[in-house]
VEXFIBA-668167 format. One record per residue (C-alpha): residue in one letter; x, y negated, z negated; residue number from 1. Coordinates in nm, 4 decimals. Layout:
VEXFIBA-668167
+------+----------+----------+----------+-----+
! type !        u !        v !        w ! seq !
+------+----------+----------+----------+-----+
!    A !        X !        Y !        Z ! NUM !
...
+------+----------+----------+----------+-----+
END
This chain:
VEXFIBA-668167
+------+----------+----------+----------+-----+
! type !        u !        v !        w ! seq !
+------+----------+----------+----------+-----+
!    X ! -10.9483 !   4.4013 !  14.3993 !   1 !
!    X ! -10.9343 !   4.0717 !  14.2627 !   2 !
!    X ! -11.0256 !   3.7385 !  14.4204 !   3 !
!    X ! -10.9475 !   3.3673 !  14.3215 !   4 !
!    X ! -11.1978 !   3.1088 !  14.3014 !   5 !
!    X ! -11.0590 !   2.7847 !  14.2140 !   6 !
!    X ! -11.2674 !   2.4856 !  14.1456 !   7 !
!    X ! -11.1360 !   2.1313 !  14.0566 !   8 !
!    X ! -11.2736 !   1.7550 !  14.1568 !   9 !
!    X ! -11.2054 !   1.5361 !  14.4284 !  10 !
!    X ! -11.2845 !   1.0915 !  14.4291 !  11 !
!    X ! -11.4446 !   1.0734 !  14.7256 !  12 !
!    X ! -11.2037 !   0.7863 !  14.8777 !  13 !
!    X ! -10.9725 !   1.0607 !  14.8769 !  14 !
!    X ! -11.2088 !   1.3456 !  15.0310 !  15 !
!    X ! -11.0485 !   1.2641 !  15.3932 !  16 !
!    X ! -10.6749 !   1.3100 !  15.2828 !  17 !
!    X ! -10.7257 !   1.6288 !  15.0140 !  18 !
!    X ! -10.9074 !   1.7756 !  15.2788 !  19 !
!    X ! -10.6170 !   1.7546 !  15.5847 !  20 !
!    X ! -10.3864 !   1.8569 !  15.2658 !  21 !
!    X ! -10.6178 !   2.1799 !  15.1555 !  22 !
!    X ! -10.6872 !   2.3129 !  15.5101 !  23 !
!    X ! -10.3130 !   2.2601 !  15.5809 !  24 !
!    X ! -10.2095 !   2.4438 !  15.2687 !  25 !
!    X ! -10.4978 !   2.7491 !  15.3816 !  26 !
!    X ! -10.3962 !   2.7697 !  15.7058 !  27 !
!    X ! -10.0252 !   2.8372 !  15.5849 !  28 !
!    X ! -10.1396 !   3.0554 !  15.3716 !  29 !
!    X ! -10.3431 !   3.2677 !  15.5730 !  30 !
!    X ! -10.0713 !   3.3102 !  15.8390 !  31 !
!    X !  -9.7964 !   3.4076 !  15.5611 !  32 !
!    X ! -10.0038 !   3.6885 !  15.4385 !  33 !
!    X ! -10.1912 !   3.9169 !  15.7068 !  34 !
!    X ! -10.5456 !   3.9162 !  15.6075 !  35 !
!    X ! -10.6144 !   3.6766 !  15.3958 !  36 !
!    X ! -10.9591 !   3.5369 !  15.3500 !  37 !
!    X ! -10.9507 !   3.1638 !  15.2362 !  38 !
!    X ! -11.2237 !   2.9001 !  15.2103 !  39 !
!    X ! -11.2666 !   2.6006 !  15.0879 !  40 !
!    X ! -11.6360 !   2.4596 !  15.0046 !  41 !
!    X ! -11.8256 !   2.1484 !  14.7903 !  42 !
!    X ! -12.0904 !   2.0612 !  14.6110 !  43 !
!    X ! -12.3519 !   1.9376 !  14.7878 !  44 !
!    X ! -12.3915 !   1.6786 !  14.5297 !  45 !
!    X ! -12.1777 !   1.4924 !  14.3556 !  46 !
!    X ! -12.1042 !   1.5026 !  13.9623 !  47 !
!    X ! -12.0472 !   1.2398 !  13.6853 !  48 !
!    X ! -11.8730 !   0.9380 !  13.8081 !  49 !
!    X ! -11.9172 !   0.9951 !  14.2063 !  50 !
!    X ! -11.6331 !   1.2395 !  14.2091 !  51 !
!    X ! -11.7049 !   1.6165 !  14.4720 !  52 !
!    X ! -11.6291 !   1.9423 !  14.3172 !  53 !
!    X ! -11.4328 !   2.1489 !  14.5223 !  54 !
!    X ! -11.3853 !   2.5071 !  14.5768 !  55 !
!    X ! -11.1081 !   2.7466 !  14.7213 !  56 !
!    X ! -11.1577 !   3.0861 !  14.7272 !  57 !
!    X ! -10.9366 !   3.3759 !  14.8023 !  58 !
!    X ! -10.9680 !   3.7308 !  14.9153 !  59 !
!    X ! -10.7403 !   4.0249 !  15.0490 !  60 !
!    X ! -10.9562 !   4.2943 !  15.1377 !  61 !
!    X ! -10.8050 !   4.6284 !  15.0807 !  62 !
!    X ! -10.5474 !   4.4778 !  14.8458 !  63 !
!    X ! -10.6742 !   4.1822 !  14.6008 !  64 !
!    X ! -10.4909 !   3.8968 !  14.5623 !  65 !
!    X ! -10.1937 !   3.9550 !  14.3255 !  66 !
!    X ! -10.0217 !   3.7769 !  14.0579 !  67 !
!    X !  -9.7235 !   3.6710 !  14.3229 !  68 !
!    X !  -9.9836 !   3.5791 !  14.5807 !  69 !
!    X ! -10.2170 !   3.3491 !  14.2908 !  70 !
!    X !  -9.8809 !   3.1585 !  14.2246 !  71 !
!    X !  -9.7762 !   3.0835 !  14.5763 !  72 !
!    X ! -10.1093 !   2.9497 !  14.5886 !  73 !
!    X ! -10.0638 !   2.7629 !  14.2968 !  74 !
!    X !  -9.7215 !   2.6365 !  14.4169 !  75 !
!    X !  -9.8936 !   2.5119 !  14.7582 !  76 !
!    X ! -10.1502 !   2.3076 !  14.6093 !  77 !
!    X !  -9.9094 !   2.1373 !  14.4050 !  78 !
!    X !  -9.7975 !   1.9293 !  14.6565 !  79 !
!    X ! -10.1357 !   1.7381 !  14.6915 !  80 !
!    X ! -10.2649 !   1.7284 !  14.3323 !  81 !
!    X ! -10.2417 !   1.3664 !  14.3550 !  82 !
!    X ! -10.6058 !   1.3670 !  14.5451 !  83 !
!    X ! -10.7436 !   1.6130 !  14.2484 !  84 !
!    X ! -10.9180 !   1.4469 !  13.9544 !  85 !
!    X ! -10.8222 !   1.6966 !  13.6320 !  86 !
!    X ! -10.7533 !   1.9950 !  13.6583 !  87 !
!    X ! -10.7478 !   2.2898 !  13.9106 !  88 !
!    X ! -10.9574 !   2.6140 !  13.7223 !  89 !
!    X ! -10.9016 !   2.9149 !  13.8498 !  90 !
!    X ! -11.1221 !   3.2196 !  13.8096 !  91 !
!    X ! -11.0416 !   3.5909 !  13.8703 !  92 !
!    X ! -11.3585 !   3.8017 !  13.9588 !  93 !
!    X ! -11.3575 !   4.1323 !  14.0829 !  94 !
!    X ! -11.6231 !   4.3424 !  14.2579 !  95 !
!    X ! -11.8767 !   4.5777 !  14.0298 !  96 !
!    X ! -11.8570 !   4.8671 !  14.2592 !  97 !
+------+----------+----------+----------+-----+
END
């Protein structure tokens, strides 16, 4: 069953506007697709520059998140890139047992 972690960096003068924007696009997702587990989490600290790393992650118990479901997600978070610093990494991890 795979799950999504997806990690990317936020300027902190935008943390207040990417963060409305990333709930909203979690919240949409989450009631599209029964089940779905999504969070999104920080740093505590900051990294080089001042800038937040960021983290969404993304599970479907009993199912895994798909290739259709990764892109939709992709697809949503397009619409507020403007508030990410780089690029958005995604990593596909999958349980050992």
């Amino acid at each position: 069953m795979r799950e999504l972690y997806i990690y990317y960096r936020v300027n902190p003068r935008d943390e207040g506007a990417a963060l409305q924007a990333a709930a909203a696009m979690q919240h949409g997702l989450v009631e599209r697709h029964a089940g779905l587990q999504a969070r999104l989490l920080r740093r505590p600290d900051a990294a080089a520059g001042g800038q937040q790393t960021w983290m969404e992650t993304y599970a479907l118990p009993g199912q895994g998140v798909n290739s259709a479901l990764e892109h939709e997600i992709e697809q949503a978070a397009s619409a507020w890139a403007a508030y990410i610093s780089g690029p958005r990494h995604c990593e596909v991890f999958v349980p050992c047992v």
